[in-house]
Backbone as a chain_set.jsonl record, in Angstrom:
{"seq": "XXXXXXXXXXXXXXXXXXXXXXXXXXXXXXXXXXXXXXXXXXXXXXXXXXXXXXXXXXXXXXXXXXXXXXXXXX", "coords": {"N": [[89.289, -73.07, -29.713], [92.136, -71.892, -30.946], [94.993, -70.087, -29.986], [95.983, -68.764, -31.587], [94.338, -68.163, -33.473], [92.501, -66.655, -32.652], [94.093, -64.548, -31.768], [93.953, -63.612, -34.575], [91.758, -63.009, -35.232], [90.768, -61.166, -33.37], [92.891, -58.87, -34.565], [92.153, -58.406, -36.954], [89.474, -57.673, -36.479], [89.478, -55.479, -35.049], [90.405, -53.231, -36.139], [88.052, -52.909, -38.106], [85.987, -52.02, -36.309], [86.854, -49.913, -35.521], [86.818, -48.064, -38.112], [84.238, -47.762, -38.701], [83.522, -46.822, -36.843], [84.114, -43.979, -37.771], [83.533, -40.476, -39.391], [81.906, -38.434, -41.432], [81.222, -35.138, -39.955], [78.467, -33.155, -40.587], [77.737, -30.198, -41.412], [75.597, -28.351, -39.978], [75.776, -29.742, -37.686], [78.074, -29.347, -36.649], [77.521, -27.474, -34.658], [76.523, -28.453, -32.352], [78.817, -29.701, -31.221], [80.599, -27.973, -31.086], [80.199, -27.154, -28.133], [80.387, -26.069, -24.874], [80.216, -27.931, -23.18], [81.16, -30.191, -24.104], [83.732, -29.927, -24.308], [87.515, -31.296, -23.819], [88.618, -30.254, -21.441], [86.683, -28.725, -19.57], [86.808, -26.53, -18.155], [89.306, -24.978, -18.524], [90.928, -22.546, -17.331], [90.706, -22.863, -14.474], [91.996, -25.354, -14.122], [94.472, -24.754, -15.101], [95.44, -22.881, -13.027], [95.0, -25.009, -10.858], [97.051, -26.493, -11.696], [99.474, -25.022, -12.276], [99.299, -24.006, -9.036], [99.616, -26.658, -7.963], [102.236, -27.208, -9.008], [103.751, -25.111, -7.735], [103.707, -25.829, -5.124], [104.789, -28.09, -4.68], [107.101, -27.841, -5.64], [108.251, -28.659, -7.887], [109.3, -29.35, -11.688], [107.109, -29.761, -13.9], [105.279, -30.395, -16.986], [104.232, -28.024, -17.826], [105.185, -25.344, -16.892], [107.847, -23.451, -15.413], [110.059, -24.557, -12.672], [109.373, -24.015, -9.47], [108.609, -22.07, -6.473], [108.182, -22.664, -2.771], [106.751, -20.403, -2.507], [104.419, -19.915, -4.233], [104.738, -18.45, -6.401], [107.013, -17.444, -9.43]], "CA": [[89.893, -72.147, -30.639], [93.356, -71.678, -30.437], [95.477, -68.41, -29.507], [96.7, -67.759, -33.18], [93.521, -67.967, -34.507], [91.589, -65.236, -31.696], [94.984, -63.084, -32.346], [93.988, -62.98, -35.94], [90.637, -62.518, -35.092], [90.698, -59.661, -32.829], [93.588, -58.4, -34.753], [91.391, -58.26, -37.855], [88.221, -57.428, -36.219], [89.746, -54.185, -34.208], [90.305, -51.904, -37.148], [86.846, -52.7, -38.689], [85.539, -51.56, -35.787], [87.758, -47.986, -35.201], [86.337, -47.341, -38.97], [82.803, -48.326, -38.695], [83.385, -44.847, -35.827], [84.579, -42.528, -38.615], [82.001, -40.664, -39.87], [82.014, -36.712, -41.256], [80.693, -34.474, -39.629], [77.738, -32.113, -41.41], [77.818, -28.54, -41.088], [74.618, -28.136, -39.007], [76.164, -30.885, -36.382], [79.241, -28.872, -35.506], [77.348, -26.6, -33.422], [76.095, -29.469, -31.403], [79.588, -30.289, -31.064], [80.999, -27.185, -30.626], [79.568, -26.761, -27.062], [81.385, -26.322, -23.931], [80.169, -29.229, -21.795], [81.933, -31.471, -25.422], [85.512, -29.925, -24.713], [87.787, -32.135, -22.828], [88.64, -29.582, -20.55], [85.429, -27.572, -19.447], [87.377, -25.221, -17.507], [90.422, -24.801, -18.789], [91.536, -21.707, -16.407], [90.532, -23.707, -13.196], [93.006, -26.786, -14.029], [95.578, -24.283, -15.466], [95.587, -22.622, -11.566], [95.119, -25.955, -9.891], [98.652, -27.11, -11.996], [99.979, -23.901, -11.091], [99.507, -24.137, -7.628], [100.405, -28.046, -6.759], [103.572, -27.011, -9.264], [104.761, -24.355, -6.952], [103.373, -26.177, -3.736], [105.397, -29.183, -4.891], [108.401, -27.257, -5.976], [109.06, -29.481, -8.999], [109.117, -29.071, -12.111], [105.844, -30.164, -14.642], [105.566, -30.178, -18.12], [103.729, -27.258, -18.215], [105.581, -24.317, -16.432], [109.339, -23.844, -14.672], [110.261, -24.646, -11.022], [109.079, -22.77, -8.601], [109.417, -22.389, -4.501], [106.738, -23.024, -2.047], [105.781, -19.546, -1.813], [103.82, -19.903, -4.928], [105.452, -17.727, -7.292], [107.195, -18.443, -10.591]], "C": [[91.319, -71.889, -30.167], [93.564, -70.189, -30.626], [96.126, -67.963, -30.859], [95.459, -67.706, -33.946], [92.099, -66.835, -33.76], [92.583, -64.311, -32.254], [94.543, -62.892, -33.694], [92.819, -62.638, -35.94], [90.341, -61.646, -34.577], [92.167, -58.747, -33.804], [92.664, -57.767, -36.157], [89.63, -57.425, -37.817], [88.402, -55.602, -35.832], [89.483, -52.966, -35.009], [88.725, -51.894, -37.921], [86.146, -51.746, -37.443], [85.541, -50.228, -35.675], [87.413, -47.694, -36.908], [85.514, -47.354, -39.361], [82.595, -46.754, -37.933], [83.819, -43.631, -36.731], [83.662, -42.373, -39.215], [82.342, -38.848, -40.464], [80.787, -36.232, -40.78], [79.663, -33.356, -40.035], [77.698, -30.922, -40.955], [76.723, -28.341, -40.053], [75.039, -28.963, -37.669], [77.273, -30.79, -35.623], [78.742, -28.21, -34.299], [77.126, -27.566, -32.432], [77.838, -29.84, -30.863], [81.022, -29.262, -30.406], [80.917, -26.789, -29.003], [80.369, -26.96, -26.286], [81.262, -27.36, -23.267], [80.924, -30.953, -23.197], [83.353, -31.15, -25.151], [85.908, -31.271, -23.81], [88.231, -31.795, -21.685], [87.536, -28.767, -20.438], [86.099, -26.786, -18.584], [88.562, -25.36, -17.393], [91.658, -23.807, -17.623], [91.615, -22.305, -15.108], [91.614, -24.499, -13.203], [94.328, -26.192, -14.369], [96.428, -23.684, -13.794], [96.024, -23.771, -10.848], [96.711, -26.742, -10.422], [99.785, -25.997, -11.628], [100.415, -23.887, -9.463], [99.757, -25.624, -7.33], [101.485, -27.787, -7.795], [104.334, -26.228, -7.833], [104.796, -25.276, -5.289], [104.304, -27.399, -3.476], [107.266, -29.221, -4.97], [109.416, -28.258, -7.217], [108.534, -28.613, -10.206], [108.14, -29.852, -13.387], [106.194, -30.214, -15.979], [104.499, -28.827, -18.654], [104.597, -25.569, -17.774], [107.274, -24.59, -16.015], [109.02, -24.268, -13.037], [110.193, -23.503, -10.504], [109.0, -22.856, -7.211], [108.048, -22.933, -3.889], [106.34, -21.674, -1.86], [104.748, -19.354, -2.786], [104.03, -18.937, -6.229], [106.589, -18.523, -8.757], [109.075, -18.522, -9.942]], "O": [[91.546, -71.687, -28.974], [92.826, -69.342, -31.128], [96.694, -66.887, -31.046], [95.501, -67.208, -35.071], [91.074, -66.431, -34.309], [92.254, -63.423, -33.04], [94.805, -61.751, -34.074], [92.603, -61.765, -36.781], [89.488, -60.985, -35.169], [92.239, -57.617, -33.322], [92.591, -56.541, -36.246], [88.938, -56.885, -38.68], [87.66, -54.706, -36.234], [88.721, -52.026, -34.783], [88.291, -50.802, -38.289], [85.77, -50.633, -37.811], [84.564, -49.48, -35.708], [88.003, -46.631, -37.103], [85.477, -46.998, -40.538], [81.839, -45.843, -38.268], [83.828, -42.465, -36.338], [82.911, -43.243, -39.657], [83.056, -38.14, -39.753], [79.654, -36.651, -41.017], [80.176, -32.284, -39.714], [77.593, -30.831, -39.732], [77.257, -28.092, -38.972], [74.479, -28.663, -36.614], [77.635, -31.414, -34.626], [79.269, -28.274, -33.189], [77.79, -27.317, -31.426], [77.806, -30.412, -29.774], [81.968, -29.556, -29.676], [81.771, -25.963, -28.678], [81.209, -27.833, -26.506], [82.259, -27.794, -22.691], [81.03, -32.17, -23.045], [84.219, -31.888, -25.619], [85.128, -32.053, -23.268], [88.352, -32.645, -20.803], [87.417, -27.97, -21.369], [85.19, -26.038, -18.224], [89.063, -25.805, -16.36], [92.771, -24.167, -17.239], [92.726, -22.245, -14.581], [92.327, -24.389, -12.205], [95.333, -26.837, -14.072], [97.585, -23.943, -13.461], [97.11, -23.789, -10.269], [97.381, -27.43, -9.652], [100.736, -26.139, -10.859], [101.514, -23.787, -8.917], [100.199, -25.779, -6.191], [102.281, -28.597, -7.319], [105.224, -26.696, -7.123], [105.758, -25.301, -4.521], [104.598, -27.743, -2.332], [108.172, -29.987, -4.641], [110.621, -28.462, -7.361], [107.77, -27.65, -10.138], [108.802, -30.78, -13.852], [107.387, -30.087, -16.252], [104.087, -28.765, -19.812], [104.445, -24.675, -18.607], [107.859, -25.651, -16.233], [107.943, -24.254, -12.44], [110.658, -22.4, -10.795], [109.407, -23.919, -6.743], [107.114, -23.488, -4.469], [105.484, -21.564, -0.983], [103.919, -18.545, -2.369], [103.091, -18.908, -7.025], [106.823, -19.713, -8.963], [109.894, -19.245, -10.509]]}, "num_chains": 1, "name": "protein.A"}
């Protein structure tokens, strides 16, 4: 098989696939979905601290907060 005729084949194949996965969702099946162990952060406050603290510990600046020193402060 040659390489222009796999590129058109995975090129063609890819998107069937990524909309074969779309699907709606039914009202009774959010709650299932709703749940904390489904976010993508399950502890949001924990990772907000832990960027917090290696920001200041680092003394750069993130895309989440300003520069800050090593004593841990803003």
């Amino acid at each position: 098989m040659t390489l222009i005729k796999l590129t058109s084949r995975m090129l063609l194949l890819t998107p069937m696939i990524i909309l074969v996965a779309c699907t709606t969702v039914q009202p009774w099946e959010r709650g299932n979905l709703a749940k904390p162990h489904m976010a993508l952060d399950p502890y949001p406050l924990q990772s907000a601290l832990r960027a917090h603290n290696y920001g200041s510990r680092e003394a750069a600046a993130g895309g989440n907060s300003a520069q800050g020193g090593g004593c841990g402060c803003y």
